[in-house]
C-alpha atoms as a printed R data frame, in Angstrom:
    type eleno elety resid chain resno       x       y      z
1   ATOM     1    CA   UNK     A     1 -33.714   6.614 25.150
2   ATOM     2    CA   UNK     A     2 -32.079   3.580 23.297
3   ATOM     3    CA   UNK     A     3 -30.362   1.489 25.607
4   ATOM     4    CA   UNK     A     4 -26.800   0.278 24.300
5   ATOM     5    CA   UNK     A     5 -24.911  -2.935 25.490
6   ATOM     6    CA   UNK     A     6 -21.068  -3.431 25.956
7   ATOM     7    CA   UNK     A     7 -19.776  -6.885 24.903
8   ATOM     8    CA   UNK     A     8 -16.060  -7.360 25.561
9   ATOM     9    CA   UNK     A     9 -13.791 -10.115 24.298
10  ATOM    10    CA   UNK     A    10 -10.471 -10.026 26.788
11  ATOM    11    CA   UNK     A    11  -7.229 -11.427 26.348
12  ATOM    12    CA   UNK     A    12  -7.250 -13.266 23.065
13  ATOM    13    CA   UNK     A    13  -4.222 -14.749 22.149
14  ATOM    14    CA   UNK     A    14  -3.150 -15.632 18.815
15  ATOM    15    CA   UNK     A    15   0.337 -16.136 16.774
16  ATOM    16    CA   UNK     A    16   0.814 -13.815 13.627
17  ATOM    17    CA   UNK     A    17   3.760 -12.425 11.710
18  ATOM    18    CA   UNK     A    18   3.796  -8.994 12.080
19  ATOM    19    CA   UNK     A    19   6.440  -6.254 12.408
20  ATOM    20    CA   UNK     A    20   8.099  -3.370 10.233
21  ATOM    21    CA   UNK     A    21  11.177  -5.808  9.371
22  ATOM    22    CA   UNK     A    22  11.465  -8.701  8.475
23  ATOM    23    CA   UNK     A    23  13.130 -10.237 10.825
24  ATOM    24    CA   UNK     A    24  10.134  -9.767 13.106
25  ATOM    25    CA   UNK     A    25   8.051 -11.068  9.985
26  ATOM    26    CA   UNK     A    26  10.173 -13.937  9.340
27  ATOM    27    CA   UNK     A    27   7.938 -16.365 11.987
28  ATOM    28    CA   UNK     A    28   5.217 -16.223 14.481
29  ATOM    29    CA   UNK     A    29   4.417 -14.186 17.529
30  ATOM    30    CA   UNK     A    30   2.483 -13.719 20.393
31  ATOM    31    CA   UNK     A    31  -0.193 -11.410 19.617
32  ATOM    32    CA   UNK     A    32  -2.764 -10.406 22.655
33  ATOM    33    CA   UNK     A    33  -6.295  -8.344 21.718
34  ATOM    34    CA   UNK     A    34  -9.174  -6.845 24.286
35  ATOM    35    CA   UNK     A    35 -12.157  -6.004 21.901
36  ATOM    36    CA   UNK     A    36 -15.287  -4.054 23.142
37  ATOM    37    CA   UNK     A    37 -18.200  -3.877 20.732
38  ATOM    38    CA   UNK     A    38 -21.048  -1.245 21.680
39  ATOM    39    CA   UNK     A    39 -24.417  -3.051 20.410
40  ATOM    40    CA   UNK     A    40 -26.951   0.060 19.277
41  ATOM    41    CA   UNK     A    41 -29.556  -1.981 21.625
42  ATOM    42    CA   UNK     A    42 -29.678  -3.537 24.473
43  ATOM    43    CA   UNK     A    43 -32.478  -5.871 23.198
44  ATOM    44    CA   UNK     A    44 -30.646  -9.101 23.424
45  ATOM    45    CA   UNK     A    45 -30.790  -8.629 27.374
46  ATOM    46    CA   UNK     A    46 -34.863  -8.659 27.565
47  ATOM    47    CA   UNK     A    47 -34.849 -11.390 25.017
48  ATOM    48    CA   UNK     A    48 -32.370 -13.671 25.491
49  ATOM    49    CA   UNK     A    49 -32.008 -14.326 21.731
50  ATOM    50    CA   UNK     A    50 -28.931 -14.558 20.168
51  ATOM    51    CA   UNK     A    51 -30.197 -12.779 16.741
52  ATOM    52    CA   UNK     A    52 -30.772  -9.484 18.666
53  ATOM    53    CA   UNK     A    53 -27.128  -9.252 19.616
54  ATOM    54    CA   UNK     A    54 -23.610  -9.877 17.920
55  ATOM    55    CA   UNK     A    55 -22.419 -13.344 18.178
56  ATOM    56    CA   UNK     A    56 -19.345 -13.305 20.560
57  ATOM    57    CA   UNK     A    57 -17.824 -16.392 18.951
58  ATOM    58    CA   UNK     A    58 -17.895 -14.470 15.672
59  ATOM    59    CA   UNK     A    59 -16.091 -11.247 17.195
60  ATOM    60    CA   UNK     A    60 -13.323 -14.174 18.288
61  ATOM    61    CA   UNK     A    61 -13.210 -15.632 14.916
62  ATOM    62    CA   UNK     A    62 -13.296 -12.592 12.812
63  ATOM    63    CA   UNK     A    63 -10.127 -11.468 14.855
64  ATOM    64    CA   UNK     A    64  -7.870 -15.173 15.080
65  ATOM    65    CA   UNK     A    65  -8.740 -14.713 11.149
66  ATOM    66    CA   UNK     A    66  -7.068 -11.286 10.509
67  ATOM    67    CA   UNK     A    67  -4.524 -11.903 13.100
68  ATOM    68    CA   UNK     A    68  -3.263 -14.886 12.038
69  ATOM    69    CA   UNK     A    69  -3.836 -14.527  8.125
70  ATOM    70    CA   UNK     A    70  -3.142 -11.634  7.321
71  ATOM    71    CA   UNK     A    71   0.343  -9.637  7.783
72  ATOM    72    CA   UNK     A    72   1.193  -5.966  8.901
73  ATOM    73    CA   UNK     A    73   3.957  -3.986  9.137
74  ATOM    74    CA   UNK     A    74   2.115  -2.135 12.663
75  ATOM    75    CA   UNK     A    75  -0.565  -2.928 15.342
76  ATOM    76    CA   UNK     A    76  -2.204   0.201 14.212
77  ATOM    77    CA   UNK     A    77  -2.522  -1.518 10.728
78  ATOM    78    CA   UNK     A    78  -3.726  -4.549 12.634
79  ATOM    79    CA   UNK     A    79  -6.129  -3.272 14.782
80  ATOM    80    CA   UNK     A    80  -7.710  -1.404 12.287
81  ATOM    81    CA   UNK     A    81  -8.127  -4.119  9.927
82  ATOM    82    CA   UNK     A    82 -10.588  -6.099 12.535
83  ATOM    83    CA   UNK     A    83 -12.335  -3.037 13.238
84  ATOM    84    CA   UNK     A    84 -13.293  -2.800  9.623
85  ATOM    85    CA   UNK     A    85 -14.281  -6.431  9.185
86  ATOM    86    CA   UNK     A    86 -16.235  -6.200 13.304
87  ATOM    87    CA   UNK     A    87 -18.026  -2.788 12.671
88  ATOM    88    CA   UNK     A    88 -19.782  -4.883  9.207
89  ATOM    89    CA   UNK     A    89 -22.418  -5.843 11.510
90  ATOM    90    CA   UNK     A    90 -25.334  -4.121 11.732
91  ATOM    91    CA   UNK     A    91 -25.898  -3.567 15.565
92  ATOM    92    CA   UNK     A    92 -22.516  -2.348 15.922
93  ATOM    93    CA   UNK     A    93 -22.572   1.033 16.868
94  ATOM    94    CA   UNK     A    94 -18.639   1.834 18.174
95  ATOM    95    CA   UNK     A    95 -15.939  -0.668 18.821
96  ATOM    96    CA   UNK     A    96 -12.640  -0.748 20.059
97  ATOM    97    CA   UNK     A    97  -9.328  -2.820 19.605
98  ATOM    98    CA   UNK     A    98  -6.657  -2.657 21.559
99  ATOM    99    CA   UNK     A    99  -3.732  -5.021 20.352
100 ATOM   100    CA   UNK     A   100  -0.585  -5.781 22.544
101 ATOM   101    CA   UNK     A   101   3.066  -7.404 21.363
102 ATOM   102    CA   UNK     A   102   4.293  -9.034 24.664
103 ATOM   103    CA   UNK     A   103   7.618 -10.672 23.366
104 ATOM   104    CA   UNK     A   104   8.701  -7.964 21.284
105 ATOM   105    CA   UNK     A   105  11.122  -6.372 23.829
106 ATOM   106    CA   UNK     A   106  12.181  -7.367 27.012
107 ATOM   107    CA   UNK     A   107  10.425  -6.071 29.763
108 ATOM   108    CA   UNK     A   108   7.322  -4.309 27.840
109 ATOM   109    CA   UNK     A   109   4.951  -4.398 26.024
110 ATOM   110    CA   UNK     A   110   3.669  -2.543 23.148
111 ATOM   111    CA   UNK     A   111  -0.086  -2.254 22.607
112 ATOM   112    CA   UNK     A   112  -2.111   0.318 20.431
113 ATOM   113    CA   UNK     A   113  -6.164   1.007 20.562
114 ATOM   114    CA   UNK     A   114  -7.795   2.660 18.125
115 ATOM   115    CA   UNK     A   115 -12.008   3.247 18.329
116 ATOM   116    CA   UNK     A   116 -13.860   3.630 15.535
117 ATOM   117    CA   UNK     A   117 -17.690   4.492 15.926
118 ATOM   118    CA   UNK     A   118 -20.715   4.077 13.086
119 ATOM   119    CA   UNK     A   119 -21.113   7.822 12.919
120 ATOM   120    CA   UNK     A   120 -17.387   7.817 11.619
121 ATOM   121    CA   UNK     A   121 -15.949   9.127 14.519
């Protein structure tokens, strides 16, 4: 049995333009993410290396980068675009992104998650 390792990034906050009009588009806002990245082996943990596991600085980076670069008409669009760019590691064996819009309305908050795993599924 091949043990697997859950790294999660919580609560990252970054400023994007983002929305279906324009209006939402037309400057930044608050964009929150949770990312959990299932690592295909739980090596890093008898090791203590960081080359047997996935860099959790990069996961952050690879995420401000997309959110804050890049523009989307929906979350969905959003979330899948850092899943793409996170599951291009090699120990990444499932991941998923869940992306929240706190000041879109007043009193709640959108969020979407979407999971994509190696395997495709």
């Amino acid at each position: 049995m091949t043990p697997s390792l859950a790294i999660r990034i919580r609560r990252m906050r970054f400023w994007g333009r983002h929305g279906v009009t324009e209006e939402e588009r037309a400057s930044p806002q608050e964009l929150e993410l949770d990312v959990e990245l299932v690592v295909d082996s739980g090596t890093s943990a008898l090791s203590d290396r960081l080359s047997d596991t996935i860099d959790y600085e990069s996961v952050y980076r690879t995420c401000e980068r997309v959110a804050t670069q890049q523009s989307f008409a929906l979350l969905e669009a959003l979330a899948a675009a850092c899943l793409r760019e996170l599951m291009v590691h090699p120990r990444a064996a499932r991941a998923t992104l869940r992306v929240r819009k706190p000041g879109l309305f007043d009193g709640a908050t959108p969020e979407v998650e979407i999971t994509v795993a190696r395997d495709g599924s």
